[in-house]
Every structure is written in C-alpha cells, then in structure tokens.
N, CA, C and O atoms as a CHARMM CRD file, in Angstrom:
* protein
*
  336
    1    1 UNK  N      8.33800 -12.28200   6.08400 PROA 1      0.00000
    2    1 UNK  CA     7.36900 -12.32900   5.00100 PROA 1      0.00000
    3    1 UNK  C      8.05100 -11.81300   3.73400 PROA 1      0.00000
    4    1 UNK  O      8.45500 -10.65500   3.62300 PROA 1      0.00000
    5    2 UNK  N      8.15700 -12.79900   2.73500 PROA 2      0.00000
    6    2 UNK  CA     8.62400 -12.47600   1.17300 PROA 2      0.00000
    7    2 UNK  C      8.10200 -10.80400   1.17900 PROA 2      0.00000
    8    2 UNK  O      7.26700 -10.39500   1.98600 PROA 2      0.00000
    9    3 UNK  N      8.88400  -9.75100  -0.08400 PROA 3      0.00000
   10    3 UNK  CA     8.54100  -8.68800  -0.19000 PROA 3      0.00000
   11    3 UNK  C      7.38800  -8.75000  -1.22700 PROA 3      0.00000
   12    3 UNK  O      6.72600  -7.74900  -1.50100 PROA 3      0.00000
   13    4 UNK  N      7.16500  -9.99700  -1.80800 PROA 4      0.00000
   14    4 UNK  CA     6.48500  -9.90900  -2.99400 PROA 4      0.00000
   15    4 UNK  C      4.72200  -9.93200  -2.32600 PROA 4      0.00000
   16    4 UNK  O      3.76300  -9.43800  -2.92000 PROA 4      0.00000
   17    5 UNK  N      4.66700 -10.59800  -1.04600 PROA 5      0.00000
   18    5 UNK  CA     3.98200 -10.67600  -0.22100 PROA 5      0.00000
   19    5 UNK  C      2.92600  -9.57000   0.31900 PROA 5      0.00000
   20    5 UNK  O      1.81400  -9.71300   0.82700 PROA 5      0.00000
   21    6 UNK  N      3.88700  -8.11500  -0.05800 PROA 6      0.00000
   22    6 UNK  CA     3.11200  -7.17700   0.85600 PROA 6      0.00000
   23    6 UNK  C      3.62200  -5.63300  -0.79100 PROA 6      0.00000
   24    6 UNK  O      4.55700  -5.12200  -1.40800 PROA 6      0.00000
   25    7 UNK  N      2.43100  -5.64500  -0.66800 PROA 7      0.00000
   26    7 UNK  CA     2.44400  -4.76000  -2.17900 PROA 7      0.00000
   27    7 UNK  C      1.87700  -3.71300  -1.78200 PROA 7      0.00000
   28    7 UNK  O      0.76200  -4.00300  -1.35000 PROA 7      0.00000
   29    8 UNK  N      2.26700  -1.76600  -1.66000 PROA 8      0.00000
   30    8 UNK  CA     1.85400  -0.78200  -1.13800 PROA 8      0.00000
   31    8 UNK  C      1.69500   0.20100  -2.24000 PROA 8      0.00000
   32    8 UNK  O      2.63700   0.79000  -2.77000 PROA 8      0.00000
   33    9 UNK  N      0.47100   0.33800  -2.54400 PROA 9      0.00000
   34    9 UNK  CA     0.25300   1.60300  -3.18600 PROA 9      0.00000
   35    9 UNK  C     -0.20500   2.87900  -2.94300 PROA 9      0.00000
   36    9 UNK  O     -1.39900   2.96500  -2.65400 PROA 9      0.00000
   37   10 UNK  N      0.55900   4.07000  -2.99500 PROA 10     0.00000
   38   10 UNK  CA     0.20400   5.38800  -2.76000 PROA 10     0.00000
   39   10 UNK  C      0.35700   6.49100  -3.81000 PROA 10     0.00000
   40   10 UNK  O      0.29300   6.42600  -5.03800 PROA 10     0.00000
   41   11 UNK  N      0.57200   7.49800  -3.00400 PROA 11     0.00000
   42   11 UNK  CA     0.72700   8.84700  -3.81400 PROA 11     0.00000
   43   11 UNK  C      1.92600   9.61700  -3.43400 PROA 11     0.00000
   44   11 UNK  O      2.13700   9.29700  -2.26400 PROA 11     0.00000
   45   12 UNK  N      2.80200  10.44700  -3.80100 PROA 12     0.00000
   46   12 UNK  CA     3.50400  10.81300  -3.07900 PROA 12     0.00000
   47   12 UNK  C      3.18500  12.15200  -2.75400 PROA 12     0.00000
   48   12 UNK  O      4.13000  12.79100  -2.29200 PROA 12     0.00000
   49   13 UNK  N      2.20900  12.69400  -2.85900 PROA 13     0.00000
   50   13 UNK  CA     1.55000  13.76900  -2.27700 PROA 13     0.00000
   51   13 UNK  C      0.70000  13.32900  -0.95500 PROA 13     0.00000
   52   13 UNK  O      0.16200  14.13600  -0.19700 PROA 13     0.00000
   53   14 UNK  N      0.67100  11.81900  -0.80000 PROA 14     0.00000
   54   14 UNK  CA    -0.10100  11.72500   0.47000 PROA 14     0.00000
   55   14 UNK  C      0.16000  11.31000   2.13000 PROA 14     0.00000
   56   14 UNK  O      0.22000  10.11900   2.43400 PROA 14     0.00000
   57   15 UNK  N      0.29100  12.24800   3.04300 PROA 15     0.00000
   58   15 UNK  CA     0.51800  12.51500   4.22700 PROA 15     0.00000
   59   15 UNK  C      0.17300  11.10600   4.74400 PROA 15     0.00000
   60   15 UNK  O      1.14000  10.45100   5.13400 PROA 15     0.00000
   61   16 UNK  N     -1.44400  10.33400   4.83700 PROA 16     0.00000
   62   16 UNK  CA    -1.05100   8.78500   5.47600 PROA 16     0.00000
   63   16 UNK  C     -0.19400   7.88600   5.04100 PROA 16     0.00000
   64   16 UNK  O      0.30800   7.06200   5.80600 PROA 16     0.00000
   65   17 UNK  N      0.18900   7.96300   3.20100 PROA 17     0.00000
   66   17 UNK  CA     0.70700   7.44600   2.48600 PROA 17     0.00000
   67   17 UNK  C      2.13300   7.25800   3.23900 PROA 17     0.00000
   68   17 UNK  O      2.53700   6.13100   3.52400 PROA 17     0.00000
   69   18 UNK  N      2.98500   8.61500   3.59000 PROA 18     0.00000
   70   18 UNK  CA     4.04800   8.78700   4.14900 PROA 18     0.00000
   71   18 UNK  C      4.26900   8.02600   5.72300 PROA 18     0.00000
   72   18 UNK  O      5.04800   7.10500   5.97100 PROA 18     0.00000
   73   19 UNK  N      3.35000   8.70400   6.65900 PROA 19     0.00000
   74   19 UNK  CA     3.29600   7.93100   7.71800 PROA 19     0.00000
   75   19 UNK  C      3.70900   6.72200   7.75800 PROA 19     0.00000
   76   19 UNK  O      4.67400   6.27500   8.37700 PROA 19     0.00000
   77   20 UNK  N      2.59500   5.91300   6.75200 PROA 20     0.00000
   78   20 UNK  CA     2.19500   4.26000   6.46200 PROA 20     0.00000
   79   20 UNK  C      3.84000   3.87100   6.02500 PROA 20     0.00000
   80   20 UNK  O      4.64000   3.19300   6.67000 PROA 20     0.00000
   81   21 UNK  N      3.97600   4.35300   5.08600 PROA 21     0.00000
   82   21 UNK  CA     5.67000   3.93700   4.26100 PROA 21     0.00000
   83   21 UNK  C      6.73700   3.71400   5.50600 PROA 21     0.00000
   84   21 UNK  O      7.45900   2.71900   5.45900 PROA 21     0.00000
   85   22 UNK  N      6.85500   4.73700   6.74600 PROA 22     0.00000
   86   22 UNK  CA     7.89500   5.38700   7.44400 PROA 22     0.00000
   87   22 UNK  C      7.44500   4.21100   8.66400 PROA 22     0.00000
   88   22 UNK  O      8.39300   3.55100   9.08900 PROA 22     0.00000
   89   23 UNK  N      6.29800   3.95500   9.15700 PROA 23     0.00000
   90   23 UNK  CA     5.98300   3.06200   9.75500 PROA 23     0.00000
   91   23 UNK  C      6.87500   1.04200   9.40700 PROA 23     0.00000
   92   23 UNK  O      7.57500   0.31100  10.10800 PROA 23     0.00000
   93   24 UNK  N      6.40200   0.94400   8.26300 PROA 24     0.00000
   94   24 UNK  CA     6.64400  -0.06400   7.75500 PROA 24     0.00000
   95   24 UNK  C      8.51900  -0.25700   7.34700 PROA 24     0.00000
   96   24 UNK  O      9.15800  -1.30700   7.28100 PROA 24     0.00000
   97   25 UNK  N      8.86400   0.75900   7.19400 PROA 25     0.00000
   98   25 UNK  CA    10.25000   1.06800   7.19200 PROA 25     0.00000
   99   25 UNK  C     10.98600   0.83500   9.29200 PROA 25     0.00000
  100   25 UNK  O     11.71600  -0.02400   9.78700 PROA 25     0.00000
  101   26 UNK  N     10.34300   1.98700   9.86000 PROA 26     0.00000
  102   26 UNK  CA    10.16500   1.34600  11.19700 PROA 26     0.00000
  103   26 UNK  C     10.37500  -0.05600  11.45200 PROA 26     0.00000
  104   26 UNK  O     11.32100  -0.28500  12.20600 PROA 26     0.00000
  105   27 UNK  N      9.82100  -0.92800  11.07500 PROA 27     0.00000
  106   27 UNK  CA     9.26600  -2.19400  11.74500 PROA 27     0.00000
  107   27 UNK  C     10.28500  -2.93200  10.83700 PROA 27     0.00000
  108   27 UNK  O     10.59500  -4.05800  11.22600 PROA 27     0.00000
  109   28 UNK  N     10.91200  -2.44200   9.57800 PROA 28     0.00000
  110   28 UNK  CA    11.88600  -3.55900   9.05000 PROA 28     0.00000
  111   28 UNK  C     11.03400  -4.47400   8.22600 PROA 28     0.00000
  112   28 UNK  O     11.14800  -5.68100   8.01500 PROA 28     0.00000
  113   29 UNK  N     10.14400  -3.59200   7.80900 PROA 29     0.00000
  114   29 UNK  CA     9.23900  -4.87300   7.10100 PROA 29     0.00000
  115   29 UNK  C     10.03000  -4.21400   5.08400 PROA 29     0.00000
  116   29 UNK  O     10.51200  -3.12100   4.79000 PROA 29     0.00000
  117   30 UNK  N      9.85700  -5.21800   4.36800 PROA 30     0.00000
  118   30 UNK  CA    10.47400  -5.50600   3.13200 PROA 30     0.00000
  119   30 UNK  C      8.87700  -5.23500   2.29500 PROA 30     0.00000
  120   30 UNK  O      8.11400  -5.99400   2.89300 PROA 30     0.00000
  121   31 UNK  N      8.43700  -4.83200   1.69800 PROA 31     0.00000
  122   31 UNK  CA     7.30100  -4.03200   0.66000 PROA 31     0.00000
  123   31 UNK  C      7.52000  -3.74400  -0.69700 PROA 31     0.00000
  124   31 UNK  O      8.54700  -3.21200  -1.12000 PROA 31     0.00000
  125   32 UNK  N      6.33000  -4.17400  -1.54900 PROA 32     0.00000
  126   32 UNK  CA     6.43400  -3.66100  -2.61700 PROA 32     0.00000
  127   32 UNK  C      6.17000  -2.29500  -2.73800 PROA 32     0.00000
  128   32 UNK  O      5.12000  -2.00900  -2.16300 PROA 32     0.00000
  129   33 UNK  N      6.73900  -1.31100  -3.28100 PROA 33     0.00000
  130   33 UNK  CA     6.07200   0.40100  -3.11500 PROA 33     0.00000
  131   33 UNK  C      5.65200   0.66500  -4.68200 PROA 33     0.00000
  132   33 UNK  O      6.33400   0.31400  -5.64500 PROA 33     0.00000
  133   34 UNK  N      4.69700   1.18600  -4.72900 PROA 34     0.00000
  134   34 UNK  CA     4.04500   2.10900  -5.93000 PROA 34     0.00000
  135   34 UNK  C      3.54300   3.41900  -5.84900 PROA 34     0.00000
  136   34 UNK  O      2.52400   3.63300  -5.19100 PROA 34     0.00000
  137   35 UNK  N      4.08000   4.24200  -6.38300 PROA 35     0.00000
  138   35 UNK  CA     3.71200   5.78200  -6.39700 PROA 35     0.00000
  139   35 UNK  C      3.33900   5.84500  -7.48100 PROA 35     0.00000
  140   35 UNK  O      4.06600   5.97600  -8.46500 PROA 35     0.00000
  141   36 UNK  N      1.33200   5.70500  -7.47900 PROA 36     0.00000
  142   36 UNK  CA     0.55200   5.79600  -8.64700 PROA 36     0.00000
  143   36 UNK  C      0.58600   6.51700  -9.25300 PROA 36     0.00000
  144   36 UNK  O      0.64400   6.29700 -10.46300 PROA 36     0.00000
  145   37 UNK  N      0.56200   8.33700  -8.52200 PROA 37     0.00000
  146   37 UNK  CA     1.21300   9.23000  -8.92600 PROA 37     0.00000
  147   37 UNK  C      1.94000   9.39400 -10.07800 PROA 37     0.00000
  148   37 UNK  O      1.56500  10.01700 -11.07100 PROA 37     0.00000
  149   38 UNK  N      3.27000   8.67200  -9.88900 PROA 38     0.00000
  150   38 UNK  CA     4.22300   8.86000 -10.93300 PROA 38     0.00000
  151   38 UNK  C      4.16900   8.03300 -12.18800 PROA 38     0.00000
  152   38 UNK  O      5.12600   8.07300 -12.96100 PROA 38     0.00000
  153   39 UNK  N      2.97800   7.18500 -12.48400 PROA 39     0.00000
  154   39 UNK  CA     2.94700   6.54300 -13.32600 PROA 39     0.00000
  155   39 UNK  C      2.18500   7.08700 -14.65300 PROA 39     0.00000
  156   39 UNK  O      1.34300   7.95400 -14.42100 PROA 39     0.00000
  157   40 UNK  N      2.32600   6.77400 -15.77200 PROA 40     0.00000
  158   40 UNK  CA     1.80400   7.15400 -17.19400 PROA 40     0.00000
  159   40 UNK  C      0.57400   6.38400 -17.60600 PROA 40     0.00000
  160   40 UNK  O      0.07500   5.51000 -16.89700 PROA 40     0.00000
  161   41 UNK  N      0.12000   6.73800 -18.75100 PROA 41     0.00000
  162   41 UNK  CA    -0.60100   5.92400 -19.39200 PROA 41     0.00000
  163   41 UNK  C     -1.11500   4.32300 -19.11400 PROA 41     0.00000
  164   41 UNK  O     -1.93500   3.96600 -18.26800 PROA 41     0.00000
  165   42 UNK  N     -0.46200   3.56600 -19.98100 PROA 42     0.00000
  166   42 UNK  CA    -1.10800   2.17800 -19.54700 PROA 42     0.00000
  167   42 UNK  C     -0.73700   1.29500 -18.37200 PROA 42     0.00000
  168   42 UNK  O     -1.46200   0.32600 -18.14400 PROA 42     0.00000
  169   43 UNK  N      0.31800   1.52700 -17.60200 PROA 43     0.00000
  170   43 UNK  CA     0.94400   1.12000 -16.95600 PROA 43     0.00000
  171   43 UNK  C      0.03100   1.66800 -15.98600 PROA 43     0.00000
  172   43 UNK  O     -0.47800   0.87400 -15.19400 PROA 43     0.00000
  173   44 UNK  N     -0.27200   2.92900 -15.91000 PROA 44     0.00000
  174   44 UNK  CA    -1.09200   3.70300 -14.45100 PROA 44     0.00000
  175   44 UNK  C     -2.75600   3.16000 -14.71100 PROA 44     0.00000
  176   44 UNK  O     -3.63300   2.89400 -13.88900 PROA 44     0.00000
  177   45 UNK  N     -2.76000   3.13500 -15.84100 PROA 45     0.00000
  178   45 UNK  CA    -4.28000   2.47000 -16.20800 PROA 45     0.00000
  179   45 UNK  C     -4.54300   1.20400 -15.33700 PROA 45     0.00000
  180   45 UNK  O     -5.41700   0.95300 -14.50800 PROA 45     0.00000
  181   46 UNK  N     -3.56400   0.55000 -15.77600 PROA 46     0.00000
  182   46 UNK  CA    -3.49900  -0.78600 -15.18400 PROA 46     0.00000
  183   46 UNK  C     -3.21700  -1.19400 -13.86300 PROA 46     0.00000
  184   46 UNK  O     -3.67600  -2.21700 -13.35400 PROA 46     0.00000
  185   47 UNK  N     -2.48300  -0.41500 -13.32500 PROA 47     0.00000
  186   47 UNK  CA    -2.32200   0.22300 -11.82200 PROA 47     0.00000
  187   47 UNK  C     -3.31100   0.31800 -10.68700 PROA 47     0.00000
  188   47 UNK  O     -3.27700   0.01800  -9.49400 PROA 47     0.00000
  189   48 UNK  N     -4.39100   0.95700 -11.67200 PROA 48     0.00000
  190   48 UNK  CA    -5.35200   1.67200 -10.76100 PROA 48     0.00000
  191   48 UNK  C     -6.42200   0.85400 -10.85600 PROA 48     0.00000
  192   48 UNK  O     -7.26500   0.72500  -9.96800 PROA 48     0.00000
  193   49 UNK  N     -6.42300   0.08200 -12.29400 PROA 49     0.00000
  194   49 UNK  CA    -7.94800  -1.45500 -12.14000 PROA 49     0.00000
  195   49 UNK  C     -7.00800  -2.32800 -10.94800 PROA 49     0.00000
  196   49 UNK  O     -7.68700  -2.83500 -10.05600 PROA 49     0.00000
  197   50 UNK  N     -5.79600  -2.49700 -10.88400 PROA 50     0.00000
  198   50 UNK  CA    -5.44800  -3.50300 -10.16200 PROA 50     0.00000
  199   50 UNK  C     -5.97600  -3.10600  -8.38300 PROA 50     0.00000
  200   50 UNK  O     -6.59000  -3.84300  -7.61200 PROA 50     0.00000
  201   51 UNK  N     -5.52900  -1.86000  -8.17600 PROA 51     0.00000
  202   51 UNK  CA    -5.81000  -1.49400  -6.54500 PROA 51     0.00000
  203   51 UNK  C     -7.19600  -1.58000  -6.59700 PROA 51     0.00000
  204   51 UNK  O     -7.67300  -1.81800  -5.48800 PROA 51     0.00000
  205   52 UNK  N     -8.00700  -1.47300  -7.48500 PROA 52     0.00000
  206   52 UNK  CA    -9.76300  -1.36100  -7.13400 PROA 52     0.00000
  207   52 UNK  C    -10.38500  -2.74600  -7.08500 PROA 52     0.00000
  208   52 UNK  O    -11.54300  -3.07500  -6.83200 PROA 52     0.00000
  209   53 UNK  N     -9.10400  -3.61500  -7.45400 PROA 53     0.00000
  210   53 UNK  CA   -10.12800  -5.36400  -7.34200 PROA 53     0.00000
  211   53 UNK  C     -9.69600  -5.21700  -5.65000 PROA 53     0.00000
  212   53 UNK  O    -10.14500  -6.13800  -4.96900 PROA 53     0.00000
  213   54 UNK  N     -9.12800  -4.48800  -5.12300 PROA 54     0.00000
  214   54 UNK  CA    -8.60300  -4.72500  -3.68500 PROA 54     0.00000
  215   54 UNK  C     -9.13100  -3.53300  -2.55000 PROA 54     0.00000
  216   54 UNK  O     -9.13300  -3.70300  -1.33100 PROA 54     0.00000
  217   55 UNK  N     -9.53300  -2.40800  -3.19900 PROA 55     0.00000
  218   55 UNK  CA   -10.14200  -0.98000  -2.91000 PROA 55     0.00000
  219   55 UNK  C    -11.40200  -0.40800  -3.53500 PROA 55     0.00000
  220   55 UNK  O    -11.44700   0.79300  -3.27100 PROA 55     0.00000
  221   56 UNK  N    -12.23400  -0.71800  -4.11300 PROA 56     0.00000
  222   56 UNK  CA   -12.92000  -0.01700  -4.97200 PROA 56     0.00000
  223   56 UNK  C    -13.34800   1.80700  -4.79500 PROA 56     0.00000
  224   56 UNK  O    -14.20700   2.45400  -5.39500 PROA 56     0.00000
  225   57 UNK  N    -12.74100   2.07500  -4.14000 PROA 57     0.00000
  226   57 UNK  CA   -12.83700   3.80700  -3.32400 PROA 57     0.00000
  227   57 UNK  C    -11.68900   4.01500  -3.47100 PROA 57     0.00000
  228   57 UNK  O    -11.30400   5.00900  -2.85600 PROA 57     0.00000
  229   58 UNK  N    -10.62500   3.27800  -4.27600 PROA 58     0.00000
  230   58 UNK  CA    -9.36900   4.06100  -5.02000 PROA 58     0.00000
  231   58 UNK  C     -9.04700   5.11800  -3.92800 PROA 58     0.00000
  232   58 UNK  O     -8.96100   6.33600  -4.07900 PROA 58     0.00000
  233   59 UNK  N     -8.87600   4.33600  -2.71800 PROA 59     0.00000
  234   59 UNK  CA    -8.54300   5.86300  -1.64200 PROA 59     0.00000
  235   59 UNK  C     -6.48900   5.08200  -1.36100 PROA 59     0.00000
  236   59 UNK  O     -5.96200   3.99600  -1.59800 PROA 59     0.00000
  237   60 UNK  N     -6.04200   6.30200  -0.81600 PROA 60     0.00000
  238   60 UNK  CA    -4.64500   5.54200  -0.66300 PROA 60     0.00000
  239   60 UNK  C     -4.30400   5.99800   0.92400 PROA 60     0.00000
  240   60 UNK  O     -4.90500   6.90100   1.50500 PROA 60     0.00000
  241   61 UNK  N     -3.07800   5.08900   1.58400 PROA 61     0.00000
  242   61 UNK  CA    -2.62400   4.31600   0.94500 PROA 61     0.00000
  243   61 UNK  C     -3.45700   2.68900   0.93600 PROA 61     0.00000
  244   61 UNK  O     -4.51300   2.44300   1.51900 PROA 61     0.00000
  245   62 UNK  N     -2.79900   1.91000   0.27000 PROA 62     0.00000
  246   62 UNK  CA    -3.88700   0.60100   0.07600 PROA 62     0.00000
  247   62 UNK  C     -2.90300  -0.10300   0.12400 PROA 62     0.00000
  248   62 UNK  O     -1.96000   0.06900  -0.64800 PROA 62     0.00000
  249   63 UNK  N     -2.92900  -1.25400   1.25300 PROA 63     0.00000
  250   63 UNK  CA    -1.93700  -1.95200   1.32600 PROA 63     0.00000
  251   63 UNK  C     -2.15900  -2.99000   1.70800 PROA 63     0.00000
  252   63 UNK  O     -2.78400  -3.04200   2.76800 PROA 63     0.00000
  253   64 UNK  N     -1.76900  -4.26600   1.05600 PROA 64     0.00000
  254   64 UNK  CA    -1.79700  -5.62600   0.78700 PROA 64     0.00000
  255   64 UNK  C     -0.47800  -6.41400   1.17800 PROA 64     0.00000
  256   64 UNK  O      0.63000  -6.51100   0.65000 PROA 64     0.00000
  257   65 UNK  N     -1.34300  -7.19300   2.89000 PROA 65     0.00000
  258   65 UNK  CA    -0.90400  -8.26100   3.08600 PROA 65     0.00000
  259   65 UNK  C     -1.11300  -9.44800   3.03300 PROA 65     0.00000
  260   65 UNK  O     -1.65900  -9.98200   3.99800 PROA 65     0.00000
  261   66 UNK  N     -0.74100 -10.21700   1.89000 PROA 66     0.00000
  262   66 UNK  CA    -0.84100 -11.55800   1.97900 PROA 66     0.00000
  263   66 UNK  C     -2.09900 -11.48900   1.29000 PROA 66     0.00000
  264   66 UNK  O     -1.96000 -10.76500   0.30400 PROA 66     0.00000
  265   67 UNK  N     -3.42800 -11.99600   1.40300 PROA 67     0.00000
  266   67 UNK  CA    -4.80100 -11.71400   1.51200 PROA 67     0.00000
  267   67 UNK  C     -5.61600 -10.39900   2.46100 PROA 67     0.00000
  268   67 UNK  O     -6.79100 -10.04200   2.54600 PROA 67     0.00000
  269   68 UNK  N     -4.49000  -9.98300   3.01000 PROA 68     0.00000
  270   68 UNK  CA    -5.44900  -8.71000   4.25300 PROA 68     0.00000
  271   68 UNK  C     -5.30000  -7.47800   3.43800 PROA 68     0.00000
  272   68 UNK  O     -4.29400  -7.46500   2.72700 PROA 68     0.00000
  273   69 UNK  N     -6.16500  -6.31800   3.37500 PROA 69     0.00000
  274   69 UNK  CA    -6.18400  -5.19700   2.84700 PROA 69     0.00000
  275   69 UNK  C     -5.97400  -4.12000   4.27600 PROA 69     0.00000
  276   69 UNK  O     -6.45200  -4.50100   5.34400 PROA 69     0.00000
  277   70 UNK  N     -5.52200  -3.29800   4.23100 PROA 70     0.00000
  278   70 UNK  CA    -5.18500  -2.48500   4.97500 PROA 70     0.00000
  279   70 UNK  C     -5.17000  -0.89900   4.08800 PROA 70     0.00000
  280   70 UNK  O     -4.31900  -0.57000   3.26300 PROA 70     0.00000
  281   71 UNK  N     -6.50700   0.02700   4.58900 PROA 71     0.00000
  282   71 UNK  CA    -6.62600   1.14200   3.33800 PROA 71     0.00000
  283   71 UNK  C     -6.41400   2.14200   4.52100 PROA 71     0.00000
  284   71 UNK  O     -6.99500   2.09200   5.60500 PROA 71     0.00000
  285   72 UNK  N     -5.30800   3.22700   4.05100 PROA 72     0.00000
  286   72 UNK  CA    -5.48500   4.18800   5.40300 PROA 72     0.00000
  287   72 UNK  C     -3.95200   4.02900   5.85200 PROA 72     0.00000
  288   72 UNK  O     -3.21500   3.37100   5.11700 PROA 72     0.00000
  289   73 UNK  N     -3.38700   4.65900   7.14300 PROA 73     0.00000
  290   73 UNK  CA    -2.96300   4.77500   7.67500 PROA 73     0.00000
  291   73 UNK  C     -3.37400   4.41700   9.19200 PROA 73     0.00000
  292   73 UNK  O     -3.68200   5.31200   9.97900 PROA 73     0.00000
  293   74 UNK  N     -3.35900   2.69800   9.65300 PROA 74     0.00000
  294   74 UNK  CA    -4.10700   2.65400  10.75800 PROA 74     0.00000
  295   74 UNK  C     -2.82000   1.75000  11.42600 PROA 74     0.00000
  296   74 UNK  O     -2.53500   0.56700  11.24000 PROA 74     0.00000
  297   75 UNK  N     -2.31200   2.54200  12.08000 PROA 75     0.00000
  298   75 UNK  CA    -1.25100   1.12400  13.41700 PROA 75     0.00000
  299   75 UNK  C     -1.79600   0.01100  13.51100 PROA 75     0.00000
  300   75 UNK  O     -1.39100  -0.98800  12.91700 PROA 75     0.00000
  301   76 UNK  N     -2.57600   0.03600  14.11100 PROA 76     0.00000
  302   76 UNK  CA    -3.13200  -1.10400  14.70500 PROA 76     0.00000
  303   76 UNK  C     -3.57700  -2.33100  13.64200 PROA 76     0.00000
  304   76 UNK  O     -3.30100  -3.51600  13.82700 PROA 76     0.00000
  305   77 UNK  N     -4.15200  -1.92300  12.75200 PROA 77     0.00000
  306   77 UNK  CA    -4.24700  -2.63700  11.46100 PROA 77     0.00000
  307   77 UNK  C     -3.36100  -3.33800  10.62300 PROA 77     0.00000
  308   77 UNK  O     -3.49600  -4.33200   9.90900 PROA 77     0.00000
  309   78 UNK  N     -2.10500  -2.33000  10.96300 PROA 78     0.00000
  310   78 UNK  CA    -1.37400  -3.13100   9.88500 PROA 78     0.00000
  311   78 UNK  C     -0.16900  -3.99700  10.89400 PROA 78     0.00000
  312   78 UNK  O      0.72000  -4.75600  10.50900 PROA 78     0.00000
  313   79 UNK  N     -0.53600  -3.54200  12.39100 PROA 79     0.00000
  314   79 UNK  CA     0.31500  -4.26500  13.10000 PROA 79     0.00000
  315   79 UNK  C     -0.28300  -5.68900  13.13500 PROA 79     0.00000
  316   79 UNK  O      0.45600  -6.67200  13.07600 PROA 79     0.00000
  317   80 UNK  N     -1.88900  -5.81400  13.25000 PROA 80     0.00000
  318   80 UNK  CA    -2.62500  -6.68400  13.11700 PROA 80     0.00000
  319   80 UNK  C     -1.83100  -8.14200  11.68000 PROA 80     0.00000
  320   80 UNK  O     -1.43500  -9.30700  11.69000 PROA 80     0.00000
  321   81 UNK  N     -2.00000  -7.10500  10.78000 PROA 81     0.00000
  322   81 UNK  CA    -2.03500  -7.81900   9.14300 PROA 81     0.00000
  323   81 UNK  C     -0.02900  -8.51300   9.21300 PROA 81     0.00000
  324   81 UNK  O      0.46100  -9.55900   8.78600 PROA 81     0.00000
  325   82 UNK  N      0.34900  -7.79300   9.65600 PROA 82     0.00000
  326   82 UNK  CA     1.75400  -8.31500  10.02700 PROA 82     0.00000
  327   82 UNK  C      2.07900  -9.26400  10.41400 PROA 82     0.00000
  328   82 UNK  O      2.79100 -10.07400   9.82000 PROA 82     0.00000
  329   83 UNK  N      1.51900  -9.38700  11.75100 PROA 83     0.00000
  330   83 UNK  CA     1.50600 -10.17800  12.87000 PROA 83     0.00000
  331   83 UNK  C      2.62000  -9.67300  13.79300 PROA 83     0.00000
  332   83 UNK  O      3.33500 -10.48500  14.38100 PROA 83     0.00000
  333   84 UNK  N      2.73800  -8.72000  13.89500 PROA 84     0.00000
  334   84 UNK  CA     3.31300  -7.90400  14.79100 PROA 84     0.00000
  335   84 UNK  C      3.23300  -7.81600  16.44500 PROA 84     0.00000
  336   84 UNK  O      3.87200  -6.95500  17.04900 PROA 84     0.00000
C-alpha cells in the first residue's frame, strides 16, 4: 500500500500514539506520520480541521487507511484496515 495511502496523526506525548507508530513500524507498513503536537499556527490550524473531517473527538492516535479510520490504539483494527 502507497505511503500516501495511510496518513497517521498523533502526539508525541501519547502512549497509544507510540504503541500504534511501533506496531505499524513492526509490520513494515510505510505511513504518513504527523506529530500535531509539534506543529504552529496555521499549519496546526489546518491540521486539526483536517483530522476532525475524519475524527470529530480530535482524540489521537487517528489513523487513515485508504477510506478506513482507525482512532486508538486497537490491533485488531488496524490489522483489519491493512489487510493483514
């Protein structure tokens, strides 16, 4: 699956965030990463309307496969959204 395919946004203060990342690293999967966190002004503005057309509970991590949303840290879910 293209990397452009699977777009991950977190925090880097966040413990599922990490899991989720280390998982997906695991499996050899290729991801877009965003640490909302570290972002500024309009760029983070824009950041954060973008994850809520896909999350509206702005909870992390939030992760987009293809069309599948995957919010959380859930195995099974994102082994699901993979096709793993």
């Amino acid at each position: 699956m293209p990397t452009d395919s699977i777009k991950f946004w977190g925090l880097t203060t966040c413990i599922h965030c990490k899991k989720a990342k280390q998982f997906l690293d695991d499996c050899g999967v290729a991801y877009e990463l965003t640490y909302v966190d570290k972002l500024e002004g309009d760029e983070r503005k824009q950041t954060i309307e973008e994850v809520k057309k896909h999350n509206s509970a702005l909870s992390f991590p939030t992760i987009l496969v293809g069309d599948t949303v995957v919010v959380g840290f859930n195995e099974a879910d994102l082994k699901a959204a993979l096709k793993l």
